[in-house]
N, C-alpha and C positions, 0 to 999 in steps of 0.2 A: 609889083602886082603880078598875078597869074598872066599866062598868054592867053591869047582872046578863045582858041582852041580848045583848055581846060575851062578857063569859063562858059563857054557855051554848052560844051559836056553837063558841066555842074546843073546850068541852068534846065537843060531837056530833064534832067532825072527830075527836079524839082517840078517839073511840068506832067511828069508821068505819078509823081505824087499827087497831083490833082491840088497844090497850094498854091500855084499863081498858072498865069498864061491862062490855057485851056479852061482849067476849071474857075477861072477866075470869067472866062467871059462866059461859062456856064451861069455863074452865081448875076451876074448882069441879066440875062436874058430871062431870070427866073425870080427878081425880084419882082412884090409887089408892086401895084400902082399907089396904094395907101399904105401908109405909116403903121407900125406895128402900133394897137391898140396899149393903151397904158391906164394901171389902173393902181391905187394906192393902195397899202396893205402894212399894217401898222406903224403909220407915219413915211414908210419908202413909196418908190415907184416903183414897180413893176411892170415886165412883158409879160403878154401870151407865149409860152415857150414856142409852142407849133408856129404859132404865125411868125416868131423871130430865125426859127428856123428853116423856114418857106424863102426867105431870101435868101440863104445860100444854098437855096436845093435841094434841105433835106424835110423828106417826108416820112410821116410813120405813124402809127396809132396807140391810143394810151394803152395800161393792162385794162381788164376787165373794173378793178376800182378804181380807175384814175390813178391813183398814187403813182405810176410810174411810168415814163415816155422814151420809147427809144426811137429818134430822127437818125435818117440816114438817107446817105447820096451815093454815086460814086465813088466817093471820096473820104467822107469821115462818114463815123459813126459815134452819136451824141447819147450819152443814158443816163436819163433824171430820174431822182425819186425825191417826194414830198417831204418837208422838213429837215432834209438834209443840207449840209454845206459842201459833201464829195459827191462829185460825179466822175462818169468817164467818157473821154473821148477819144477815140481809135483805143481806146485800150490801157489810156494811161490816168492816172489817178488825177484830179485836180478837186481843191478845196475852191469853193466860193467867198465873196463876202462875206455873202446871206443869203438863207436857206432858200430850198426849192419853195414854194408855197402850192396849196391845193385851194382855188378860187373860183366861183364860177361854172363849176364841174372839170376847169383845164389849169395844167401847171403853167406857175408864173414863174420868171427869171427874174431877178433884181438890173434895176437897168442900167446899175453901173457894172455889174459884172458880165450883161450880155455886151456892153460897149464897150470894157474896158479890158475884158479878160477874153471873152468867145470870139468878139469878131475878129481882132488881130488873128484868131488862130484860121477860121476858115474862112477869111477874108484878108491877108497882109498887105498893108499899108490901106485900107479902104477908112476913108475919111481922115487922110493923113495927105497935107499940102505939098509936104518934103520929105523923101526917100534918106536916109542915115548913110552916109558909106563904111566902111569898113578897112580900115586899113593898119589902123593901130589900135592893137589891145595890151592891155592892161590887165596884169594877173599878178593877184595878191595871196602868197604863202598866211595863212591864219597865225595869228599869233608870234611868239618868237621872244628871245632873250630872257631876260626874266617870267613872262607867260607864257609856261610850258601849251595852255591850253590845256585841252581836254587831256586824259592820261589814264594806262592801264599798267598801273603797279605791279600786275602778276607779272606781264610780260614784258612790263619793264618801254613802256610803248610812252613819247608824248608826238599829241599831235601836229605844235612846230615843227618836228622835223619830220615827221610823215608830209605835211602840208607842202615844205621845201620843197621835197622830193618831188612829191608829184608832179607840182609847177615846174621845176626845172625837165620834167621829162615833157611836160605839153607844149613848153617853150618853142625848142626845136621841130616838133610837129608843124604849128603853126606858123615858122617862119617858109618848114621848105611847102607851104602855101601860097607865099607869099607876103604874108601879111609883117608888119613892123611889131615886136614885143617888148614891151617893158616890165617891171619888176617892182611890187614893192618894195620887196626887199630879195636878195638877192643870198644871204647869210641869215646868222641865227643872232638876229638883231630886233629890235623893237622902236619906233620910228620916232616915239616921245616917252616922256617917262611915266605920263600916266596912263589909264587905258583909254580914258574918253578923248586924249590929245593925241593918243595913238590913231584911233578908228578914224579922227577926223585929219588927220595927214595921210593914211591911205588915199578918200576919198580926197582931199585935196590933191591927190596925183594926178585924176582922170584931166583934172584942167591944164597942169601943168606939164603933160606929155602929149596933152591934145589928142586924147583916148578916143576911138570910137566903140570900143566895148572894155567893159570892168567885169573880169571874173573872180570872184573871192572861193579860195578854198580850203574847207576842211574836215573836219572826221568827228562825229557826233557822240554823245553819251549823253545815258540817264540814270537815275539815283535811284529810280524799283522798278523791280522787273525787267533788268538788266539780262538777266538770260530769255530773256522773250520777246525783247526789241532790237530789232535788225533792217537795214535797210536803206533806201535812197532816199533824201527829199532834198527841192531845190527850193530857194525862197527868190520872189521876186519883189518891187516895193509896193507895200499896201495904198490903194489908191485912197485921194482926197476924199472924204465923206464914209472911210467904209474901216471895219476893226480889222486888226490883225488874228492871226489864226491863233497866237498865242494870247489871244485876250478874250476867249468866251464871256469873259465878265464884261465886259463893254467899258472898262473902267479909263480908257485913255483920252486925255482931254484934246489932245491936239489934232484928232481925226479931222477937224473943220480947214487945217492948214494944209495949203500946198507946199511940198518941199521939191526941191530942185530935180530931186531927182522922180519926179512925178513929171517932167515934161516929157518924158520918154514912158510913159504906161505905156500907149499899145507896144512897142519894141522891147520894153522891160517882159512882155508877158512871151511874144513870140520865141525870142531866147531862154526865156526859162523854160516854155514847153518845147524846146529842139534840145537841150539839155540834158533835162530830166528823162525826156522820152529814150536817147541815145546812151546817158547814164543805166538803164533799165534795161536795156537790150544788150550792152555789150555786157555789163557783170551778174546780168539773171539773178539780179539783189530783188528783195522784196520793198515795192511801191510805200514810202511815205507820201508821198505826193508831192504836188507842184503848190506851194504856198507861200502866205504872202508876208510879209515882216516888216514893222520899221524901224531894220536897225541900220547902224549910224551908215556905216558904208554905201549903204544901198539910199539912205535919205541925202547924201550928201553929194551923189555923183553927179557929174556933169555928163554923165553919155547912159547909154543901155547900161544893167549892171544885173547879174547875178549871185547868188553865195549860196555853195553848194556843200551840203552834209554828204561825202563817197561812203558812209559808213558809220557802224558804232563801234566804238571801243571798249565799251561796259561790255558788251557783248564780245565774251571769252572766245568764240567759235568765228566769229565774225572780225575781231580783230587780229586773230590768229590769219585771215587771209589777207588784210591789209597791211600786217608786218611785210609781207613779201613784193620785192620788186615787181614781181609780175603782178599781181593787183594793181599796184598805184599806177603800171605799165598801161593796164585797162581802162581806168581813170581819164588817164590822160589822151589817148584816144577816143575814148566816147568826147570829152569836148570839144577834141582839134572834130572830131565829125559836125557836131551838133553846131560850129560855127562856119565850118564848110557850110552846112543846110542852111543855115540863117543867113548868109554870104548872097547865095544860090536865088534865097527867096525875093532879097531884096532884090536883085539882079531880073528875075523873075516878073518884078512887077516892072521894075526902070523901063523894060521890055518894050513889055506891054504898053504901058503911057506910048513909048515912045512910039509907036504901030497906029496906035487910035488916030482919027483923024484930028 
């Protein structure tokens, strides 16, 4: 573990971000006495966005038609618009379940995504019994042996062994934090022989190393318009009742099921937005956004869990700078950061609890 000196460091910055401590007893002092109003809208529930954002402090006025609301505090600043499923917070891109709606003359929030996805961000750990620790993580190279993964032919690029690499550079980051690291794989290996017995012996890791976080990595492509997609996205796991980002069609039957790794929503989302946000800043990529999937790894974890696209490799110009050490070097620092922060926050709240009478 860090010495209590570095922890406390970590902790004051994360208090000076305005995500626990301080701005947390702000967000106390500035809740409501009544419940956010809720109101039905094609078969969901929805919030009042204003009034959901009135409990952590942030206030602001719609445009002139309504269609669009930007809440702000201190601390974050929140920007909806009507019929969409992207928004932004402090600046960084996130997808929703489901869309903004326009109701009433005020924008609605769906109420699994203001409880499952907003509040961990400007509220962490709020409406959460037990605080996660952090001590052991779990970092998984994409693909491997027979599944090159994703692949750029011209340059002769697959992403197993971009995936290695990286890992084996964030490895060492987060040890000299302190924290315990373990490996999918550690070579250019494949863990079963088929894929679906592969994804589910990753995720079968998180229990068998007694993981406190799982981070899956690897390097993205698409099949048109490959010279016009570029960029970051992190997925984290799509919550019970709500579609994934990659299902506009709403065609997937199992939304009604809780999987394992749904016990950790609010921490699934808080890690994916310290991530994604720290992804974006270190390699000034352009925002896919923070979104949600359920794929196997992420449905199967027994702890927090992310899977991170650093890049596309369809993208000639874009993979050309992930070929290089120093890129995946960037990589790998933006997440030893982003788990520093998420480390900080939890530490941040522990705090706090602990201070209250």
């Amino acid at each position: 573990m860090r010495p209590a000196c570095i922890q406390f460091a970590h902790v004051l910055a994360w208090l000076l971000m305005g995500m626990a401590g301080t701005a947390l007893g702000a967000v106390d002092r500035a809740a409501p006495s009544r419940p956010v109003p809720n109101v039905r809208l094609a078969g969901l529930e929805y919030l009042d966005a204003a009034a959901f954002g009135a409990r952590f402090g942030l206030t602001g006025s719609p445009a002139a038609d309504g269609r669009t609301l930007t809440l702000k505090s201190a601390w974050h600043q929140l920007e909806l618009e009507a019929d969409t499923r992207g928004i932004r917070l402090n600046g960084v891109r996130i997808f929703l379940g489901e869309p903004v709606r326009l109701a009433r003359g005020r924008l609605q929030l769906g109420r699994i995504d203001a409880e499952k996805l907003l509040t961990p961000l400007l509220r962490p750990g709020a409406g959460e019994a037990q605080l996660p620790l952090v001590r052991t993580i779990l970092l998984d190279p994409g693909h491997g042996g027979n599944d090159p993964g994703m692949q750029n032919r011209r340059l002769g690029l697959d992403e197993k062994t971009l995936a290695l690499d990286t890992v084996l550079r964030l490895k060492p980051l987060l040890e000299a934090q302190g924290f315990t690291v373990a490996l999918t794989r550690g070579d250019d290996r494949q863990l079963a022989r088929s894929k679906a017995e592969d994804l589910q012996a990753r995720a079968a890791l998180t229990a068998r190393t007694n993981a406190d976080l799982f981070i899956s990595v690897h390097y993205n492509s698409v099949e048109s318009g490959a010279d016009r997609v570029s960029g970051v996205e992190v997925y984290t796991l799509t919550p019970q009742f709500q579609y994934s980002h990659s299902d506009p069609e709403r065609a997937d039957s199992t939304v009604g099921i809780a999987n394992l790794g749904n016990r950790h929503d609010h921490w699934n989302s808080l890690l994916g937005y310290e991530v994604h946000r720290e992804l974006l800043r270190e390699l000034k990529a352009s925002d896919r956004g923070l979104k949600r999937g359920r794929l196997a790894v992420l449905r199967l974890a027994s702890c927090p869990a992310v899977l991170v696209e650093a890049g596309f490799l369809s993208n000639d110009t874009e993979a050309a700078k992930i070929a290089t050490p120093a890129y995946r070097q960037q990589v790998a620092v933006a997440i030893a950061e982003a788990v520093r922060k998420y480390a900080a926050a939890l530490e941040g709240v522990r705090r706090q609890r602990a201070d209250q009478p």
